[in-house]
ZASE-121701 format. One line per 5 residues: number of its first residue (from 1); their letters; for each residue x, y, z of C-alpha. Coordinates in pm, whole numbers, plus 50000, padded with zeros to 5 digits. Each point is the difference from the previous one (the first is absolute). Layout:
! residues N
NUM) A) X,Y,Z  ...
END
This chain:
! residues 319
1) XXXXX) 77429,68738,72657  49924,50357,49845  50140,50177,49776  50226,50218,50238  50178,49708,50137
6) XXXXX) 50322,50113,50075  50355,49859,49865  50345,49979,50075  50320,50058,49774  50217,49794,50041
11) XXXXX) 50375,50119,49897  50349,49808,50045  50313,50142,50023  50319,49903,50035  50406,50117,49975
16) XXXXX) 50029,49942,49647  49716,50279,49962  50051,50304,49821  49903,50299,50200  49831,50152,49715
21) XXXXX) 49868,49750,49880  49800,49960,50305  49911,50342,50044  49839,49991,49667  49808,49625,50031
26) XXXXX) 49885,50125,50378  49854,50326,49842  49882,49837,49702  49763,49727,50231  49858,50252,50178
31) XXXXX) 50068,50367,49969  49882,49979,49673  49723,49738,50010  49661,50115,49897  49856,49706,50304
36) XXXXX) 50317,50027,50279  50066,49699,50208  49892,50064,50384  50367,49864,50109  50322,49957,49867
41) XXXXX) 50196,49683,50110  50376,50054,49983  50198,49711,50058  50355,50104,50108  50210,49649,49867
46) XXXXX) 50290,50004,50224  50178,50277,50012  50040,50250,49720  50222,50293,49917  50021,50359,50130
51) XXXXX) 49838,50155,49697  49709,49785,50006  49942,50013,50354  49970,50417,49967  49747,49906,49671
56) XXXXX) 49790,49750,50259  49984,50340,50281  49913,50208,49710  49743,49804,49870  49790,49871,50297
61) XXXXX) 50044,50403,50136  49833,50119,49648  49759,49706,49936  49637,50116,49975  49923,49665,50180
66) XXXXX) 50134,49819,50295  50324,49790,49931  50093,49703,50226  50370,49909,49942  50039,49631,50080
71) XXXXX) 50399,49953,50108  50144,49654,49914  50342,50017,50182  50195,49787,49751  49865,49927,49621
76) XXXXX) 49783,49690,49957  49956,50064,49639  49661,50098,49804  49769,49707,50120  50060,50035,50391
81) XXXXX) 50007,50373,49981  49666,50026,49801  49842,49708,50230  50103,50247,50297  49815,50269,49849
86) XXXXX) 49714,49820,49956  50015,49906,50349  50006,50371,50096  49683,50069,49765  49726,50130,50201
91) XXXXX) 49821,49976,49687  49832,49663,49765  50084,50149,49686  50352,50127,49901  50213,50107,49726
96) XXXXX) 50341,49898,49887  50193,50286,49903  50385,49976,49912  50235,50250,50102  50125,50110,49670
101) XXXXX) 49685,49983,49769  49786,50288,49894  49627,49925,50070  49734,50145,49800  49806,50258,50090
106) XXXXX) 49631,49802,49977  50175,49692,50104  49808,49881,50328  49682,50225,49842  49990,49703,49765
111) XXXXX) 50097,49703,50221  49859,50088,50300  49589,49949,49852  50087,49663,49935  50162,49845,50296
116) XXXXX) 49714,50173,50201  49783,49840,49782  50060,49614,50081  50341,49908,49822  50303,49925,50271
121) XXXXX) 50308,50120,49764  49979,50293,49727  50318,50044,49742  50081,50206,49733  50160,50089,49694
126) XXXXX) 50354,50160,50024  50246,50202,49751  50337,49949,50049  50285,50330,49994  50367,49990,50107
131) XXXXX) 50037,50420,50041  49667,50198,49995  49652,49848,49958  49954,50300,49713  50234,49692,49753
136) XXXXX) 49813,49705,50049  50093,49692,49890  49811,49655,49975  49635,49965,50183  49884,49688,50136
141) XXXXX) 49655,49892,50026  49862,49754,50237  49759,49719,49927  49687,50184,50118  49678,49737,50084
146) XXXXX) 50035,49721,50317  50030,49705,49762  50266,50162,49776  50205,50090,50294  49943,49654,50154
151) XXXXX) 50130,49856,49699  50281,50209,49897  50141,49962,50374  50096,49601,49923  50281,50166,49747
156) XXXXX) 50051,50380,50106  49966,50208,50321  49612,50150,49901  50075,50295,50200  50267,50308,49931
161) XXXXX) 50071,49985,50341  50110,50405,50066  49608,50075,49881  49783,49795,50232  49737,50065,50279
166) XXXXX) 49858,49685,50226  49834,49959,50273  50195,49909,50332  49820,49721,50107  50041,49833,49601
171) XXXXX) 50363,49971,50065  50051,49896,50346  49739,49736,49971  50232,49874,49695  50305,50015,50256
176) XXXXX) 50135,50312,49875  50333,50099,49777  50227,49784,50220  50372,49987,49874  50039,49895,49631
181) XXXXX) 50247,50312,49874  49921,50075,49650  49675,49809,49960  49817,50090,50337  49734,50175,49838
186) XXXXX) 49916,49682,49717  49993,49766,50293  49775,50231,50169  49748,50048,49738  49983,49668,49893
191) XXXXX) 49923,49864,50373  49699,50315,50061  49870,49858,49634  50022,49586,50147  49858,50128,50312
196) XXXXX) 49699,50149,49809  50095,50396,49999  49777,50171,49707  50247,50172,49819  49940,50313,49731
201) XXXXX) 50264,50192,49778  49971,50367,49824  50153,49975,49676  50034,50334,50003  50380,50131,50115
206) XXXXX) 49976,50175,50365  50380,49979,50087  50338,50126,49830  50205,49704,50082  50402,50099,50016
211) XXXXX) 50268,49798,49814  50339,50043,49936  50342,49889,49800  50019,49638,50043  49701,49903,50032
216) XXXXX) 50027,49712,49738  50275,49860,50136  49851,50004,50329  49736,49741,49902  50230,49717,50018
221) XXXXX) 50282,49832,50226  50012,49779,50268  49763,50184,50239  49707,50033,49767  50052,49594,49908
226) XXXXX) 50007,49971,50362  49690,50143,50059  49812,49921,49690  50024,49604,50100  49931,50061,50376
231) XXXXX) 49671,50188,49853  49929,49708,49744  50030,49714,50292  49795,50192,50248  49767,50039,49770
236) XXXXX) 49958,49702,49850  50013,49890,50427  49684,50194,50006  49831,49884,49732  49962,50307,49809
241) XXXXX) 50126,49843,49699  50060,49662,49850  50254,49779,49950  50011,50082,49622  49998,50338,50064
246) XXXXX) 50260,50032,50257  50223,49815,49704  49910,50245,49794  50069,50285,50217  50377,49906,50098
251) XXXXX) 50101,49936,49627  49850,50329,49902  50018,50208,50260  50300,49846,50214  50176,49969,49628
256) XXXXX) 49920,50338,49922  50247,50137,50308  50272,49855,49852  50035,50110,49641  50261,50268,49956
261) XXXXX) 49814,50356,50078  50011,50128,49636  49771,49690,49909  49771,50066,50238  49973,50364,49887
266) XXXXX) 49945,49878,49649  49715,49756,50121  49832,50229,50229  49965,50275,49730  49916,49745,49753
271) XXXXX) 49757,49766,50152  49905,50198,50328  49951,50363,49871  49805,49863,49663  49787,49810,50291
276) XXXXX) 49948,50331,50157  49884,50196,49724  49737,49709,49882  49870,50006,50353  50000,50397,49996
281) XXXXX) 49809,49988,49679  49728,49803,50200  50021,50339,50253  49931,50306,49800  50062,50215,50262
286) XXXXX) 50346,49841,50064  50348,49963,49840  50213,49668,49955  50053,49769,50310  50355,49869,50095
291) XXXXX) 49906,49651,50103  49869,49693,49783  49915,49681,50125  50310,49705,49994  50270,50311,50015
296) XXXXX) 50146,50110,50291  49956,50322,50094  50105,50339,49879  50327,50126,50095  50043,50090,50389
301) XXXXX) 50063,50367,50149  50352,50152,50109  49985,50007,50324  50080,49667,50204  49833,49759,50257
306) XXXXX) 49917,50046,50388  50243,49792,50200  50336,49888,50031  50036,49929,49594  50063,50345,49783
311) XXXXX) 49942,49819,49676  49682,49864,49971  49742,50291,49921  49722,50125,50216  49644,50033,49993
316) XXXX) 50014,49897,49653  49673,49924,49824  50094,49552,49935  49864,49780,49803
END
């Protein structure tokens, strides 16, 4: 390993995409980068509209690096597509990148040093906008040392999923996203940590994350029950927490989806942003986080979900 060892971005997109949207995430993960990736990984989730199509051209035609569009014929949703990109990868380490985020400038500047120095998956801080970066809103920061991330990932997702790097071989050898909509990336994470993955996070924010009207509301229903218990049993399955804690886990987290969404605004900016700004305190150089250990995460971005269901929200950052 040296310290030019190349890396892959890895970028999904889908019909639900906003054309410029893309066109600004895609420039912002590597035109702008101060460390470019060596390859772009485009994953083309079934088919997609017109408009984006003509972005896709445009962008692979102007890319200062080669661009490998990965065609899915019909959409498999967010885990499948990004375990097809990975397959693709002719490179160990890769980046996630979401197709409507903003990345920062010095973001793989700053991650890249670490996973080249030993640790399997890097994350990051994010700040979260719904129009233009320029208005923030809410930052969240990561639990930053292994054992804190270890720890925190028996209650929350450790990871803001739109900001992380990992290494290739990490992820497979934990069996890879497989098909969990909405809580792929947790179930991930939390089987590369069981399997022994050494994990780091920047506190620092390195991504504009994108959310929209409706996010609160889009924290609850059916769908995110359904998936918030399939997470807790497979991961109590696995081991990766107890008995108590998988109790504790459906009453507060499972319970959480299914208080009216104007509660849940009033305890996330309650107990979850006051969370956040205690843990930014600890980080000087950062602003309040948006997550808090035994809360559910923050609210969810606009846009929705690979796959057949358009309500469900994708490539959100979950618990």
């Amino acid at each position: 390993m040296t310290n030019s060892e190349p890396f892959a971005l890895l970028l999904p997109v889908y019909i639900g995409d906003h054309p410029d949207y893309l066109r600004a995430a895609f420039r912002s993960a590597v035109h702008e980068q101060s460390l470019r990736p060596d390859q772009v990984l485009l994953v083309r989730d079934g088919p997609v509209t017109d408009d984006l199509n003509r972005v896709i051209e445009e962008l692979r035609a102007d890319s200062p690096v080669p661009v490998q569009i990965v065609p899915i014929e019909h959409s498999t949703g967010l885990g499948p597509a990004l375990d097809a990109g990975l397959a693709a990868s002719p490179y160990d380490i890769v980046a996630r990148m979401d197709a409507d985020d903003i990345a920062m400038p010095h973001r793989f500047e700053v991650q890249l040093p670490l996973i080249r120095a030993g640790a399997d998956i890097v994350g990051a801080g994010l700040v979260e906008f719904e129009i233009d970066p320029a208005t923030p809103g809410r930052r969240r920061v990561p639990p930053t040392e292994p054992e804190q991330i270890r720890s925190y990932a028996r209650i929350h997702d450790p990871f803001n999923h739109p900001t992380v790097i990992y290494r290739r071989t990490a992820v497979l050898a934990a069996g890879g996203y497989g098909d969990l909509p909405l809580m792929e990336d947790y179930w991930l994470f939390s089987r590369m940590l069981a399997a022994g993955a050494r994990p780091r996070n920047v506190a620092e924010p390195l991504v504009f994350y994108r959310v929209g009207a409706g996010a609160y509301q889009r924290r609850g229903g059916r769908e995110q029950l359904r998936s918030e218990l399939a997470l807790q049993r497979r991961l109590r399955a696995g081991g990766m927490i107890t008995p108590a804690q998988y109790v504790r886990n459906v009453i507060v987290r499972g319970g959480y989806r299914l208080l009216p969404w104007r509660v849940r605004r009033t305890l996330y900016r309650l107990v979850v942003a006051g969370y956040g700004e205690r843990r930014g305190r600890n980080h000087p150089s950062t602003a309040s986080s948006g997550h808090t250990p035994g809360e559910p995460d923050a609210p969810q971005r606009e846009t929705p979900s690979h796959g057949a269901n358009p309500n469900p929200v994708r490539g959100a950052s979950n618990p």
